[in-house]
C-alpha positions as CSV (number, residue, x, y, z in Angstrom):
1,X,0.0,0.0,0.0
2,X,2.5,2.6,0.9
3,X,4.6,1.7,-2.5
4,X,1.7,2.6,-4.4
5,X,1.1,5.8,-2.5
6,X,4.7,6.9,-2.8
7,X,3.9,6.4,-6.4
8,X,1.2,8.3,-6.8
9,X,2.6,11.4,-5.0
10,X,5.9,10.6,-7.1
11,X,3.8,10.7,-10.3
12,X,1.4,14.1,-9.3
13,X,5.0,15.8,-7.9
14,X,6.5,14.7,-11.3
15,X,3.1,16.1,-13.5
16,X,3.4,19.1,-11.3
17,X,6.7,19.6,-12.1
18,X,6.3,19.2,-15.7
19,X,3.3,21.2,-15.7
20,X,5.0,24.0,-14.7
21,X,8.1,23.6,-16.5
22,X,6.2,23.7,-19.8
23,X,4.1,26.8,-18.2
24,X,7.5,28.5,-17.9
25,X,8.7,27.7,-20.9
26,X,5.6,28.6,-22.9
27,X,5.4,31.7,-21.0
28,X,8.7,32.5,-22.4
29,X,7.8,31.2,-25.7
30,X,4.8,33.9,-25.7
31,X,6.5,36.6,-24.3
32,X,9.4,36.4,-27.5
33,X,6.3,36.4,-29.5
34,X,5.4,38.8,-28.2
35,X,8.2,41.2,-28.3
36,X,9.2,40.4,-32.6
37,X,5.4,41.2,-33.0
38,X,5.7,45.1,-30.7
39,X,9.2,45.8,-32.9
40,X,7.4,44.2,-36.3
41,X,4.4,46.5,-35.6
42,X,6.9,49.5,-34.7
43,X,8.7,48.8,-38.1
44,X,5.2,48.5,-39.6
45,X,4.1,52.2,-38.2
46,X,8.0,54.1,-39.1
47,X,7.2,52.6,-42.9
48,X,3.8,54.2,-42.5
49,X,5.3,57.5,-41.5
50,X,8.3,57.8,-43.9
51,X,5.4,57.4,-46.5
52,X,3.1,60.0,-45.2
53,X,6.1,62.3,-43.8
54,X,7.4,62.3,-47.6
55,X,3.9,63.0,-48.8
56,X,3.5,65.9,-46.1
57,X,6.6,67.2,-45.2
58,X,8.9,65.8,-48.4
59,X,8.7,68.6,-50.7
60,X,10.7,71.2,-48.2
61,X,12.4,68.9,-45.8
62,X,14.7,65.8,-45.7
63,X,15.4,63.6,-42.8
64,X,19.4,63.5,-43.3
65,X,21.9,66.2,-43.4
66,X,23.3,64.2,-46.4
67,X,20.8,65.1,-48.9
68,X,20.3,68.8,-47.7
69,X,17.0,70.1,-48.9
70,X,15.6,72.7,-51.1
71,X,13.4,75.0,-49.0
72,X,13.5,73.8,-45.2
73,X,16.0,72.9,-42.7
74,X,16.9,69.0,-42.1
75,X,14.8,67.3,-39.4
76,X,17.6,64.6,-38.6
77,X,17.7,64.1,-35.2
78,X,14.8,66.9,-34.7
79,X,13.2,64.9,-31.4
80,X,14.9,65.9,-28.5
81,X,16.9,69.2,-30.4
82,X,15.8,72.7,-29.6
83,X,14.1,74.4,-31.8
84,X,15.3,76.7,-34.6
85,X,18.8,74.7,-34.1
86,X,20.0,73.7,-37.5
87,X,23.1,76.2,-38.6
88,X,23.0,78.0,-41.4
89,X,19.2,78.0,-41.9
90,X,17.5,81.3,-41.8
91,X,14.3,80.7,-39.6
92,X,11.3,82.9,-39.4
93,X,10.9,85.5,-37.0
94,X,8.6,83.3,-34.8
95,X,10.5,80.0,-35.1
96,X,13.8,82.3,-34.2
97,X,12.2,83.6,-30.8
98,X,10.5,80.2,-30.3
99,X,12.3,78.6,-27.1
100,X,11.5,75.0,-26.3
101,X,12.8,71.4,-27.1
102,X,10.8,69.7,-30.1
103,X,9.7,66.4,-27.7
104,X,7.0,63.9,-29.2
105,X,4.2,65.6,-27.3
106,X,5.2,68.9,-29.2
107,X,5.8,67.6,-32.4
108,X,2.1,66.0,-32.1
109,X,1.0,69.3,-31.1
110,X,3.2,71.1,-34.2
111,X,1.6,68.4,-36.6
112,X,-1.7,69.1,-35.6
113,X,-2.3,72.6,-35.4
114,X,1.1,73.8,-36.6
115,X,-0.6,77.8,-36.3
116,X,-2.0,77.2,-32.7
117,X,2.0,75.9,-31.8
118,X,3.2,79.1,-33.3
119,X,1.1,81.6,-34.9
120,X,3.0,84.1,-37.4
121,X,5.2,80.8,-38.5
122,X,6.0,81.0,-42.4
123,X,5.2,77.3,-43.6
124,X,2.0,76.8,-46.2
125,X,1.6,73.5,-43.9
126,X,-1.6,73.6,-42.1
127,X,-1.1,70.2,-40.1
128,X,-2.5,66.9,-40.0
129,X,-5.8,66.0,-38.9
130,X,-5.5,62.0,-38.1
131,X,-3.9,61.0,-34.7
132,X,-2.9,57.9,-36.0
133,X,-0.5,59.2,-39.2
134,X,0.6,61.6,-36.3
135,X,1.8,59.0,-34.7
136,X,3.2,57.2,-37.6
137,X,5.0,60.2,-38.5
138,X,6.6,60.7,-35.5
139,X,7.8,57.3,-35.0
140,X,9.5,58.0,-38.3
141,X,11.1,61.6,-37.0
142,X,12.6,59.0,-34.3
143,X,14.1,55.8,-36.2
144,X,13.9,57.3,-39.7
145,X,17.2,54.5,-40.4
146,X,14.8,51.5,-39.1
């Protein structure tokens, strides 16, 4: 009797420690998964923007020094730089006395309501309505290399 207890604890401590050997290793399984999908779907949304921010912002500004641009300043690097930064480009009056750091909350601001951001600016672009290109946009402005 005993041997056959021993047994049957042995084989439900065994299951259990199977059990939650494959738990832990699915769990890690999922969790990979889950990570290649976020940087696939971050990939996915800085395509999204280079499209849109060369269909909005392409004919006066280029993302690399490299290429220069025809009309506006380079927006390499442009998240975290002050504004009215880039050397050698004359700014406006308004983007000249501006004083503040272009973060992702104020570029989503700036490609909203560019006007509302800084009225008297001297760009013909009157912003972009959807959040969601916004945000593509911007994601682009950050990793345009990815």
């Amino acid at each position: 009797m005993k041997i056959i207890l021993l047994l049957t604890l042995f084989s439900v401590l065994t299951g259990c420690t199977l059990s939650a050997n494959q738990t832990v290793e699915e769990s890690k399984q999922k969790q990979n998964q889950e990570v290649v999908a976020e940087n696939s779907v971050s990939k996915e949304l800085i395509t999204q923007g280079a499209k849109y921010f060369r269909f909005r912002c392409g004919g006066c500004h280029e993302m690399s020094t490299e290429k220069g641009s025809s009309f506006g300043p380079h927006l390499e690097g442009i998240i975290g730089r002050k504004v009215g930064a880039v050397e050698g480009y004359d700014y406006s009056n308004a983007l000249k006395e501006a004083d503040f750091v272009w973060t992702e909350e104020v570029m989503a601001n700036w490609l909203a309501k560019p006007e509302s951001l800084l009225p008297g600016m001297c760009m013909t672009f009157k912003g972009v309505p959807d959040e969601d290109v916004r945000r593509a946009m911007i994601a682009f402005m950050k990793e345009p290399g990815l």
